[in-house]
FIMIDO-425669 format. One line per 3 residues: number of its first residue (from 1); their letters; for each residue z, y, x of C-alpha. Coordinates in pm, 1 decimal. Layout:
NUM	A	Z/Y/X ~ ... $
***
This chain:
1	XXX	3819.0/21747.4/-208.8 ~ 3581.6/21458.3/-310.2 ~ 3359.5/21337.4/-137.5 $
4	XXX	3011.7/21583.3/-61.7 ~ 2680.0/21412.0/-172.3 ~ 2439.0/21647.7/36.3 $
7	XXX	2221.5/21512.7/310.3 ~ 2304.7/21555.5/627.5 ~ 2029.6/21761.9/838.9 $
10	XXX	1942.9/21668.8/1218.5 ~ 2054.0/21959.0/1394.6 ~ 1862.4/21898.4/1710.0 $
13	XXX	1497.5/21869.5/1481.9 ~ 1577.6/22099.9/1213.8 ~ 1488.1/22465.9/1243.1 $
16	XXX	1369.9/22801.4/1040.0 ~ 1137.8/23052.8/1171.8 ~ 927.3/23371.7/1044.0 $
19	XXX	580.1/23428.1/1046.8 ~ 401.6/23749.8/930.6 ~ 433.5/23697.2/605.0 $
22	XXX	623.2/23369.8/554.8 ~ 941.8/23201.5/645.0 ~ 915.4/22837.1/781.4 $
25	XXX	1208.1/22570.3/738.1 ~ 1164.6/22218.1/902.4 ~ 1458.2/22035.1/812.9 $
28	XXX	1535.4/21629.2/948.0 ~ 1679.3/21438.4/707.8 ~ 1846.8/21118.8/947.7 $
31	XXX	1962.2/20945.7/588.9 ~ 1634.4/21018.9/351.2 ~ 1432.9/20715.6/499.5 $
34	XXX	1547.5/20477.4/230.5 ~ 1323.8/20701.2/-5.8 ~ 1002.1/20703.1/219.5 $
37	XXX	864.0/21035.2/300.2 ~ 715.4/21046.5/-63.9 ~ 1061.7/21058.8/-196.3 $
40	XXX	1115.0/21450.2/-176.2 ~ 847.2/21667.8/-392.9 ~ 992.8/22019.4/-371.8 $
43	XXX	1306.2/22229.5/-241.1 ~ 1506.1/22517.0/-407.7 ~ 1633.0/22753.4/-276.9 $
46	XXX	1937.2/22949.1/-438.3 ~ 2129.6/23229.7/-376.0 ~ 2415.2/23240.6/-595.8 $
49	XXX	2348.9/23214.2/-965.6 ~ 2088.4/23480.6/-1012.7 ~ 1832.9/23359.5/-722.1 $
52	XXX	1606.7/23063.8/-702.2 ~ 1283.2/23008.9/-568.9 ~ 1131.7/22681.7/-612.4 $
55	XXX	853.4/22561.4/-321.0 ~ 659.1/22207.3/-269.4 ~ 760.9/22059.1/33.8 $
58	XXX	538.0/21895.2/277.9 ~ 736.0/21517.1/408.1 ~ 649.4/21341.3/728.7 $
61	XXX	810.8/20961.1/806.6 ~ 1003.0/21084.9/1153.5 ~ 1252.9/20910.1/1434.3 $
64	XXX	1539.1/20792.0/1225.2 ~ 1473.8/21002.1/886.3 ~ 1238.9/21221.3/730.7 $
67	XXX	1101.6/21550.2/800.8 ~ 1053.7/21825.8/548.0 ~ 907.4/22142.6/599.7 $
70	XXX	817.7/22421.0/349.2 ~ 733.1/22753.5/392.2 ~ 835.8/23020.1/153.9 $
73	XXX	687.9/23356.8/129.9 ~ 870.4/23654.3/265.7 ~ 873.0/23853.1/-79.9 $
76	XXX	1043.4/23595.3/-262.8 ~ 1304.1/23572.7/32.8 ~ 1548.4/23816.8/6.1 $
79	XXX	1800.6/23900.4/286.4 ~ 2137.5/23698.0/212.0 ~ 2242.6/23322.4/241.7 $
82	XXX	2019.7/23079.7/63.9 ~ 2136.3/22686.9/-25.1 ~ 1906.7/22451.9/-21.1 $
85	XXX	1796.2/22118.6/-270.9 ~ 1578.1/21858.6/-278.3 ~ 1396.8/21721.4/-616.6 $
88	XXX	1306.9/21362.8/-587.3 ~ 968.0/21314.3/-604.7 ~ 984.2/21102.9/-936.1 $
91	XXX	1198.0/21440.1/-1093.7 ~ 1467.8/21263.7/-1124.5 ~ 1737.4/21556.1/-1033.3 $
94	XXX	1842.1/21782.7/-750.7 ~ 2026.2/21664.6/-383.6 ~ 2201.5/21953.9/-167.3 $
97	XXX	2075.4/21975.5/138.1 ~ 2412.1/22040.5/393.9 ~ 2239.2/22347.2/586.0 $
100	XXX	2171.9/22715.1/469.7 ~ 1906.8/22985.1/555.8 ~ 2040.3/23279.7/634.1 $
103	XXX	1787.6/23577.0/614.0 ~ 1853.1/23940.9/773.3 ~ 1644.6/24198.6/778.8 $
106	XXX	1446.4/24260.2/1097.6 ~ 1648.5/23918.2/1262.9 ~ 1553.9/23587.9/1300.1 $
109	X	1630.8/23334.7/1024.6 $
***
C-alpha cells in the first residue's frame, strides 16, 4: 500500500461525546501546526458514498498541534461509522482525518 496522507489525531486529547441534542468531536491534530489554527474551515463527515454532512469547525493553537472541535447535530448523525475530513481554510481540497466516529444508538460515541 502507498503511503496514507491523513493526519494523525492525538489520542490522549482527542475525544467525541453526546449532548441532548448534539454530538461533540474534539480532535488534536499533533502535525496541523504548520497551517496555524486558521488553516482548517470545516469537517465532513461521510458514511460510505450516500452520507455526508458538512459542519464548520471551531480551531484552537494547542500543545504540539491544533485542536478542532465541531459539533454536529444528532438528526443528521445517523447510527453507523462516520470518516472524517478536513477542508483547508483557503478551499483548497479535502485531508482525511485517521480516526472515525462511531455512533450507536442509545451508546456513547
Amino acid at each position: 500500500m502507498g503511503k496514507s496522507s491523513g493526519h494523525n489525531v492525538g489520542v490522549a486529547g482527542s475525544y467525541a461525546h453526546r449532548t441532548a441534542d448534539m454530538v461533540v468531536v474534539r480532535l488534536h491534530l499533533p502535525r496541523l501546526e504548520e497551517t496555524g489554527s486558521a488553516g482548517v474551515r470545516l469537517v465532513s463527515l461521510g458514511k460510505g458514498s450516500k452520507r455526508r454532512v458538512d459542519v464548520e469547525a471551531q480551531t484552537a493553537a494547542a500543545d504540539r498541534g491544533t485542536m478542532v472541535t465541531l459539533s454536529v447535530p444528532r438528526a443528521e448523525v445517523e447510527p453507523g461509522r462516520w470518516q472524517l475530513r478536513l477542508r483547508k481554510a483557503d478551499g483548497s481540497g479535502y485531508r482525511s482525518v485517521r480516526a472515525r466516529l462511531l455512533v450507536r444508538p442509545d451508546q456513547p460515541v
